[in-house]
N, C-alpha and C positions, 0 to 999 in steps of 0.2 A: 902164454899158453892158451887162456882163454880165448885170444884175437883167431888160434891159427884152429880150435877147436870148430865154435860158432859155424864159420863159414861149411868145413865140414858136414856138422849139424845137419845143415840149409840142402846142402846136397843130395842127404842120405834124405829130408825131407821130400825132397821134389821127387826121387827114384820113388818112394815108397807112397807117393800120390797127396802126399801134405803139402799144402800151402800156410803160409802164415797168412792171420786175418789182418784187416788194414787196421785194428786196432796194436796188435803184435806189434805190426812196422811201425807202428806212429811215433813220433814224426821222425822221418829219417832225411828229412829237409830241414832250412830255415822257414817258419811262420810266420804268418801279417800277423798283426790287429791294425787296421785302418780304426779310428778315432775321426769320426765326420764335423771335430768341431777344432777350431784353433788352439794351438799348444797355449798348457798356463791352466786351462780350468779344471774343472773336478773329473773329469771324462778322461783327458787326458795324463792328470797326476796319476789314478787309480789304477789305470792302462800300464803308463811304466812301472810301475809297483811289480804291478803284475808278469809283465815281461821278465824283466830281471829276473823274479823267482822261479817262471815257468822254464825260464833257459839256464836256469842251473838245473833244475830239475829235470829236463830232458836230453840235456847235452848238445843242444841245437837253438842257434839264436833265434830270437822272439823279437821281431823289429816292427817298433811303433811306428805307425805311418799316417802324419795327420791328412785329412782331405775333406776339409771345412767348404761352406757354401749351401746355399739354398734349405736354409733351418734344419740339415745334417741330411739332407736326401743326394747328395753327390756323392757322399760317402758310402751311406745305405745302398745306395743303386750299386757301386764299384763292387760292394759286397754280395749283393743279391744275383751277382750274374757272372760269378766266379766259380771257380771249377768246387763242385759238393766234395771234398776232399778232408775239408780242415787245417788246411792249411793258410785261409784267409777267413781270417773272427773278423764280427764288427764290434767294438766295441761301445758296447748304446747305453741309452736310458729312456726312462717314461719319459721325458720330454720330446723325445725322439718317435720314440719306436709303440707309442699308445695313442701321442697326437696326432701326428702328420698324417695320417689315414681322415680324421676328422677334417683336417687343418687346412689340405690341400686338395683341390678339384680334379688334378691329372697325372697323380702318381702313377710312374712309368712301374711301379712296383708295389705287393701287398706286404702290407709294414708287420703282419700275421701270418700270411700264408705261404710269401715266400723267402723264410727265415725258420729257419732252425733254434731255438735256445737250448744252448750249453750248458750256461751257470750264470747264478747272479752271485756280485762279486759282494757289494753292499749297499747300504742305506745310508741316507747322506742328507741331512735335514735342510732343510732352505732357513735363512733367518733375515729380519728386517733392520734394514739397518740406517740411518740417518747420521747426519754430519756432527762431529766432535761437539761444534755450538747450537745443537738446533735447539727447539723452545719445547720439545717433550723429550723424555727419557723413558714412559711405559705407553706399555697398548692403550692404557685409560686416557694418557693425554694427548697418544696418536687421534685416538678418535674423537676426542674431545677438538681437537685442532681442526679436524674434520668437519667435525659438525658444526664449527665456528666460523668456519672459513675454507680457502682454499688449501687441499696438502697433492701435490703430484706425487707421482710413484715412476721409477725410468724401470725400463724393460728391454731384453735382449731382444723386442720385436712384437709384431702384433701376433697372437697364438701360444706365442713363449710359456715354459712355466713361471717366465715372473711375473706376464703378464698376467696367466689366468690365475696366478696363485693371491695376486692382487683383489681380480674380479672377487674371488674366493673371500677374501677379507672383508673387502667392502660390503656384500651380501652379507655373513656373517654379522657385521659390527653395525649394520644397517647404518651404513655412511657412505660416499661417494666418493674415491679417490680417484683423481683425474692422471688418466693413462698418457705417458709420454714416452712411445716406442723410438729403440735405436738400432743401430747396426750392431748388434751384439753389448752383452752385461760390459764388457770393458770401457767403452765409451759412456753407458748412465752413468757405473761408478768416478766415471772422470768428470761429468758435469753433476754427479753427486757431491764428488770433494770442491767444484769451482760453484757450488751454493747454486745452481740452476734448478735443480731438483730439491724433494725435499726428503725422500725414501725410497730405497730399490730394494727387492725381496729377490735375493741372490742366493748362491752357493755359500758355505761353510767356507771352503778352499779357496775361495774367490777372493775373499778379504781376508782371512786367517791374519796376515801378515798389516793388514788396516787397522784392524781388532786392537791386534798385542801393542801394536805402537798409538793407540789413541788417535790416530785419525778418523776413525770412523766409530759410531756409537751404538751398539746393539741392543734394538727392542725386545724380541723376541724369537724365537725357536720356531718353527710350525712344525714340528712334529710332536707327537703325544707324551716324548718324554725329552728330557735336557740330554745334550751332547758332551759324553764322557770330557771333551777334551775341552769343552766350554762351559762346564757345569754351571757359574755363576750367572749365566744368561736365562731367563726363565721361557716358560712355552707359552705359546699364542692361547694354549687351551686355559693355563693356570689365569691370566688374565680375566677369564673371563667369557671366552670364546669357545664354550664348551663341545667336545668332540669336534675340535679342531686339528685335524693329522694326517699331516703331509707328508711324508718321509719318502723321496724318491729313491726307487732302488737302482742301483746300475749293474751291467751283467755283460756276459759274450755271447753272439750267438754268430750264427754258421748259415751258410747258406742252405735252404732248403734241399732236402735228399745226400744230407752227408750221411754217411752209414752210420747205425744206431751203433755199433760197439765204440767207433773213433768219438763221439759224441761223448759216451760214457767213458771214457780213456780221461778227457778233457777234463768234462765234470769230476771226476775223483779227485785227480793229479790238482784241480783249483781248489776242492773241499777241501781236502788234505795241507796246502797252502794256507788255507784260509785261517784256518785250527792251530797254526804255528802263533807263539808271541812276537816274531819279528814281524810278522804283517797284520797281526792288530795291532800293534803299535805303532806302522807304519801310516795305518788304517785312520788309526785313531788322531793322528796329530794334523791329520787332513780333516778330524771332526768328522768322518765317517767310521761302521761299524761292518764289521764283516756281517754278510749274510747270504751265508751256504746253503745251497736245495738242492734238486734232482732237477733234471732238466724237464719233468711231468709239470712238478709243483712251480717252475719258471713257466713254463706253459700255461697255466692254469693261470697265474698271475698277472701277464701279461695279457688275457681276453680280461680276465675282471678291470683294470686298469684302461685298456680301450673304451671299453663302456664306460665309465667311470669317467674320466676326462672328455670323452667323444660329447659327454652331457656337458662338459666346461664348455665347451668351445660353442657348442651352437648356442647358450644361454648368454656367452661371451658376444656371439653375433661375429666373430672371427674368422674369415675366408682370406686362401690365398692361394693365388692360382701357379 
């Protein structure tokens, strides 16, 4: 009954001069999230979380589409120059979407201006991690090793935040760890477990699965408080490294000039996801934590965080063209 009503509806709406808004219709297609980094990491787990729930919830599939390259700016660009609709999110984070602006010389696009945020989805601690046998177990004998002698650190590349989250430490702990940039976190942590390296400051979800089976040994947290789902891992700050806190957020956002109501369509329908137990707990066993805004205070956040990193990068001495 309802099927043959609706349409109706629609009809008497158009004679009598109504139009539904593009928030009304939304979405009455299938929606991207492109994901500008390779399937497997934290960007991309949170992504299909995400999907799955969005596409029950709207009755219309949500297909994750990775398109990894150029430290997430192939991705970013594919997103930045797609129709304002909403129907193509990028799925980003401050590694992405606060650096690359600092990071890179000839962005064919402004990693602010032309983006839209939606929602951010959550916060997702970085933590430091060294091999089953190495010769410390806390920050005090990270730095102590340090300052003894030589310790590397692998990095998803030069600018990365594992790189700068490194610089970040070293500064902090007034120690020198020697930077050893790769083609993406996947390969440090492969010459982390073949003993080349001596420490990579990575994602939560990256190792998760290193953690639990004991191949991999965790120093510490860099965010201000211990990760629900890792609790017995302590924070860079407890150490010692006071006001130490990193906690990067990851979020959706839209290309520049999508209509403010489908924006806010978006941002509910994810707050409202967000709020549910099934995806804090899905949240959470990735070691990330929901965190739900307006797409003002994602705004707001993500200029504070340009700034904020834009100052890593040039103290880092980090360009790339």
């Amino acid at each position: 009954m309802l099927k043959r009503i609706l349409p109706l509806l629609a009809v008497a709406c158009s004679v009598l001069g109504f139009s539904a808004t593009p928030a009304q219709a939304f979405p009455d297609k299938p929606v991207r999230i492109i994901v500008p980094q390779t399937p497997g990491g934290a960007s991309d787990a949170l992504a299909r979380i995400m999907a799955q729930k969005l596409s029950e919830k709207w009755g219309q599939p949500v297909v994750v589409e990775n398109r990894p390259g150029a430290g997430g700016n192939i991705g970013m660009g594919a997103v930045a120059t797609s129709a304002p609709d909403g129907y193509v999110l990028l799925m980003t984070y401050v590694g992405t979407q606060a650096i690359n602006g600092a990071l890179y010389r000839n962005l064919p696009f402004d990693p602010v201006a032309d983006f839209a945020p939606v929602a951010t989805l959550a916060t997702l601690p970085f933590v430091i991690v060294a091999r089953s046998n190495a010769p410390f177990h806390t920050v005090a004998e990270l730095v102590g090793a340090a300052k003894n002698g030589r310790v590397t650190y692998g990095s998803a590349g030069n600018g990365s935040v594992n790189h700068l989250l490194g610089e970040m430490f070293s500064t902090g702990a007034k120690v020198k760890l020697e930077h050893v940039p790769y083609r993406g976190a996947a390969q440090a942590l492969q010459d982390l477990l073949a003993g080349q390296i001596d420490v990579v400051f990575t994602s939560l979800p990256s190792v998760a699965g290193q953690l639990k089976n004991g191949n991999l040994r965790p120093i510490a947290v860099t965010s201000a408080r211990r990760a629900k789902a890792f609790a017995q891992i302590p924070t860079v700050a407890e150490a010692g490294l006071q006001d130490f806190d990193v906690n990067p957020w990851f979020g959706l956002m839209a290309p520049s000039h999508v209509p403010r109501d489908v924006v806010q369509k978006i941002n509910t329908d994810v707050n409202d996801l967000l709020r549910t137990a099934e995806v804090t707990r899905s949240f959470e066993m990735q070691g990330a934590e929901p965190y739900p805004s307006s797409p003002d205070e994602f705004q707001k956040q993500l200029r504070a965080d340009t700034v904020r990193w834009g100052k890593v990068v040039r103290t880092s001495g980090a360009r790339l063209d």
